[in-house]
C-alpha positions in Angstrom: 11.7 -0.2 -10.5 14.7 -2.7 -10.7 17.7 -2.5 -8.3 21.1 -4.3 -8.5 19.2 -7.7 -6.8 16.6 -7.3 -9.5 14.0 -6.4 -7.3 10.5 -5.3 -9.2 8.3 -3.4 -7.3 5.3 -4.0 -9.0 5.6 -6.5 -12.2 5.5 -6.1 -15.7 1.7 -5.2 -16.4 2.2 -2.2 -14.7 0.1 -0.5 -17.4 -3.2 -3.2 -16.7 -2.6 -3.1 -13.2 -2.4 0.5 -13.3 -5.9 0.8 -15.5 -7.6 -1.9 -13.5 -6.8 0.9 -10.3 -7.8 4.1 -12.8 -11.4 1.8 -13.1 -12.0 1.3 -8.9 -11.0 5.1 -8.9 -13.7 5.8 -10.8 -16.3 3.5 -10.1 -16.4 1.7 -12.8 -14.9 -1.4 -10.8 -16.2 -2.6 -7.6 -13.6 -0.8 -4.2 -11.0 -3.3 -3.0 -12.0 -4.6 0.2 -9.0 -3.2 2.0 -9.7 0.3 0.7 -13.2 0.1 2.4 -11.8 -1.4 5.5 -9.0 2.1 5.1 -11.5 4.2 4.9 -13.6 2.7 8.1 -10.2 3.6 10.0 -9.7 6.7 9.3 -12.4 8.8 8.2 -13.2 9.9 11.6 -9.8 11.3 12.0 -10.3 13.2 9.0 -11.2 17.1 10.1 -12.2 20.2 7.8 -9.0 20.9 6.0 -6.6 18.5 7.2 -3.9 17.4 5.2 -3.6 13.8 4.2 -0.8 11.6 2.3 -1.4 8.6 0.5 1.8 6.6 0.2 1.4 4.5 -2.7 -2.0 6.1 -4.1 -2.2 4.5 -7.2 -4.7 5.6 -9.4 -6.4 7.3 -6.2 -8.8 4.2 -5.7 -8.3 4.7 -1.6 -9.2 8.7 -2.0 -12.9 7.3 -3.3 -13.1 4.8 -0.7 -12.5 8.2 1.4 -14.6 10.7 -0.2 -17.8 7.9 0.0 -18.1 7.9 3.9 -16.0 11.5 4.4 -18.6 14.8 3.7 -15.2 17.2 4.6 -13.3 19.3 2.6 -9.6 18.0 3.2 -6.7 18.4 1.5 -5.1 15.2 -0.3 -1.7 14.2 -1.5 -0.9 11.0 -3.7 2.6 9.8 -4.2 3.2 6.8 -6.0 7.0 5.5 -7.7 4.8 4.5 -10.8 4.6 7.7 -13.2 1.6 6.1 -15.1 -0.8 5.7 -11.9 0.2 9.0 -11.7 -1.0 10.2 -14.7 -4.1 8.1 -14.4 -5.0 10.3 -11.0 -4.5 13.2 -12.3 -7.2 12.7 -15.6 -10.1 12.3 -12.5 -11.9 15.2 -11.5 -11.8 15.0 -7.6 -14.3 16.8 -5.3 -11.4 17.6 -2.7 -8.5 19.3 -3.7 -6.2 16.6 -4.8 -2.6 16.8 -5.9 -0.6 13.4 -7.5 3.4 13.6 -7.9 5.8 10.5 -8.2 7.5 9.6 -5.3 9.6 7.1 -3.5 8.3 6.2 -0.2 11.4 5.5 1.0 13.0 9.2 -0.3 10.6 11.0 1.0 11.0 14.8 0.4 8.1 16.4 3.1 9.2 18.8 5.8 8.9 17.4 9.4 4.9 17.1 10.6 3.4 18.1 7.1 0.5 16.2 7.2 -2.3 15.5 9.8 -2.3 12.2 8.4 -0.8 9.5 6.5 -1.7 6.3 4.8 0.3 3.8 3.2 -2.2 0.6 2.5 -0.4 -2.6 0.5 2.6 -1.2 0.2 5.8 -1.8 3.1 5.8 -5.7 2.4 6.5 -4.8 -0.9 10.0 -2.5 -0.2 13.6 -3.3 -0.3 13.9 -0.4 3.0 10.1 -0.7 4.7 12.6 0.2 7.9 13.3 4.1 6.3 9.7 4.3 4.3 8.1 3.8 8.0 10.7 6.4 9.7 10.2 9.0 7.5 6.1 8.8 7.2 5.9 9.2 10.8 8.5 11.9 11.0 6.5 13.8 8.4 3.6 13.0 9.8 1.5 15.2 12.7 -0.9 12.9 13.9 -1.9 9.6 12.2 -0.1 7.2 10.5 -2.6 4.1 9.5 -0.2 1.2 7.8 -1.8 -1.9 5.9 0.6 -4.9 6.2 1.2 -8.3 6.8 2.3 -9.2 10.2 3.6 -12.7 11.3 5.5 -13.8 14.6 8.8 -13.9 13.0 10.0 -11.9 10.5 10.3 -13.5 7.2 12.3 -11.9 4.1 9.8 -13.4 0.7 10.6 -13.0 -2.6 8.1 -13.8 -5.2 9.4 -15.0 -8.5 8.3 -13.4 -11.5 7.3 -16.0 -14.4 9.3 -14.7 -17.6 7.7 -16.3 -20.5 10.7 -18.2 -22.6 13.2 -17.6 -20.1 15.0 -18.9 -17.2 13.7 -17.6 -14.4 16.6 -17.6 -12.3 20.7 -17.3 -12.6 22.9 -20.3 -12.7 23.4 -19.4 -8.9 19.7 -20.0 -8.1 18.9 -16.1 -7.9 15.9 -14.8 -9.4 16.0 -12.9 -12.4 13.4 -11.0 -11.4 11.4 -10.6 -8.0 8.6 -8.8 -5.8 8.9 -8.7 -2.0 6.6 -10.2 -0.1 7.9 -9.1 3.7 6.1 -9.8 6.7 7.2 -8.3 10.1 7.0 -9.1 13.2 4.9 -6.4 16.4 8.6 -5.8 17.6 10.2 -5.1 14.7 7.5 -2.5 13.7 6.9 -1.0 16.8 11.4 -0.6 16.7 11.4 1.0 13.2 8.3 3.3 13.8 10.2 4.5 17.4 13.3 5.0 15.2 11.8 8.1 14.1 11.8 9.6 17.9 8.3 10.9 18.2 6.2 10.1 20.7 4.1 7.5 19.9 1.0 5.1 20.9 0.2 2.1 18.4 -2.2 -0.1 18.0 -2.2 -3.5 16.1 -5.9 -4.0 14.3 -6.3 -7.4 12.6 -7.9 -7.0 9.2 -11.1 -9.1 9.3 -13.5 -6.6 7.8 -12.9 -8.3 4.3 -16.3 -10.2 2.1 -14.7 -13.4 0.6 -16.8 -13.8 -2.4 -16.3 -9.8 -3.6 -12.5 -10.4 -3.4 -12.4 -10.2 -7.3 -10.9 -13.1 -8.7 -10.7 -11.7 -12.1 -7.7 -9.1 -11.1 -5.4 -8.3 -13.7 -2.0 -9.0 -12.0 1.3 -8.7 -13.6 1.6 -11.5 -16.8 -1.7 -12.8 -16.3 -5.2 -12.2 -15.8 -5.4 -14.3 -12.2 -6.1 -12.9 -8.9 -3.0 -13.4 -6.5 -5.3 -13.7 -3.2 -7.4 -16.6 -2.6 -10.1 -17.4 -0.5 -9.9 -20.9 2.2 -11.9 -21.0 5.3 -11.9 -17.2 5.3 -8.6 -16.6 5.1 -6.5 -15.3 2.1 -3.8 -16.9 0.7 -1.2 -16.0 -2.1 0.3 -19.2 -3.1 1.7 -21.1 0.4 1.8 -17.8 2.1 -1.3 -17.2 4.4 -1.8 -13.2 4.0 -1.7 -12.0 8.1 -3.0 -8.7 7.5 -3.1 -6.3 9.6 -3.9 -2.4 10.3 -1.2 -0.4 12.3 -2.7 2.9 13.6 0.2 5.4 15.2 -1.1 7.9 16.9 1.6 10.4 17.5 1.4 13.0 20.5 
C-alpha cells in the first residue's frame, strides 16, 4: 500500500513475508514469540462461541498460537490489507470456523460491538492513522481489545527507509522514496485515542517480557533481504538504533 508520502505498509517481499507467515500457520516454522505471548493473553477470555477479530491476521499464524492452548469452539475473523496473506489463510483447513477477507484496519466496516474480542498484534506502529484503526476496533468491539505495540515516554513519529537496489533512496528534498512506519506512542496518547471511541473503558499496560532470545529467528525473510529486523542485546530487542518497547494493551470495555 503506497499513499501520496510514499508510505509502504509492509515492503516489497510481500510474497516471502507472506509464505514465511503461511509456514508458522501451519507448523511448518517455529510460532513467533509474540504470537505465543498473544495467545497467553487471551485465551482465557475466549468462551464457547465467541466471536474474535484478528486485525492484521496474516496468514493466520496468531489463530494457531490460539487454537494450541484454546480447546473452544469460537468463531474467528481475519482481516488483513494484503490480498495474498489472504489467500494464504484461506488454503488452511482450520478446526474453528474461520473466515479471511481484506481489510483496512483503519476503514473498518463492522457494526458497533460485533465481536467479543479483538486483536491487533504488530500492527498500529506500522499505520499512517493508528489514532482511527484504534477508535474503530474498540467501537466494534464488545469486550476485549488486546493491542501489541511499542510504547515509549514520548511519542516519536519513525520512518524506516526502504533500501531500493540501484536507486536513490530519497528525493532531492531528503524525503524517502519509499518508507514503513515505525510509531511508538506514548500511555497518554493511547489511553486519549482508545477513549475517543466513548465506551467505557478500563486498560491495562502489560510489558512484553515473555519473549526466548535465542528462538527469535534470525533467519526471517524480511522485505529485500533474508535478515531478521529484531536483534537480541542484553535481552532486549533492537531494530537498528531503535530499542523495540513492546508492550501488551488489554481494554476491557464495560
Amino acid at each position: 500500500m503506497k499513499n501520496k508520502d510514499n508510505h509502504n505498509q509492509w515492503g516489497n517481499k510481500k510474497d516471502k513475508y507472506g509464505q514465511m507467515f503461511f509456514q508458522r500457520a501451519v507448523g511448518k516454522l517455529n510460532e513467533m514469540e509474540s504470537s505465543k505471548a498473544l495467545a497467553k493473553i487471551i485465551y482465557p477470555l475466549i468462551k464457547q462461541n465467541s466471536k474474535i477479530l484478528d486485525a492484521g491476521c496474516g496468514a493466520g499464524h496468531y489463530l494457531r498460537s490460539i487454537l494450541k492452548l484454546s480447546n473452544k469452539d469460537f468463531q474467528y475473523y481475519g482481516i488483513d490489507l494484503t490480498q495474498s496473506y489472504i489467500d494464504l489463510a484461506k488454503k488452511i483447513k482450520w478446526k474453528v470456523k474461520a473466515d479471511f477477507q481484506k481489510m483496512n484496519v483503519e476503514k473498518l466496516s463492522f457494526k458497533k460491538n460485533t465481536f467479543d474480542i479483538s486483536i491487533c498484534s504488530n500492527v498500529l506502529l506500522h499505520l499512517e492513522n493508528p489514532n482511527l484503526a484504534l477508535k474503530k476496533l474498540v467501537i466494534t468491539t464488545k469486550k476485549f481489545l488486546v493491542i501489541r505495540t511499542l510504547i515509549s515516554e514520548k511519542d516519536y513519529i519513525t520512518k524506516e527507509v526502504i533500501n531500493i537496489k540501484n536507486k536513490n533512496n530519497f528525493t532531492n528534498s531528503i524525503k524517502p522514496t519509499d518508507f514503513i512506519y515505525y510509531n511508538s506512542f506514548s500511555k497518554k496518547t493511547l489511553n486519549f485515542w482508545i477513549n475517543s471511541a466513548k465506551k467505557k473503558c478500563s486498560i491495562k499496560f502489560i510489558k512484553d517480557q515473555d519473549f526466548v532470545a535465542n528462538k527469535i529467528k534470525q533467519d526471517s525473510v524480511y522485505r529485500q533481504k533474508k535478515t531478521s529486523n529484531t536483534k537480541i542485546l542484553m535481552n532486549k530487542q533492537f531494530n537498528g538504533p531503535l530499542m523495540l518497547n513492546w508492550y501488551f494493551v488489554l481494554i476491557r470495555i464495560n
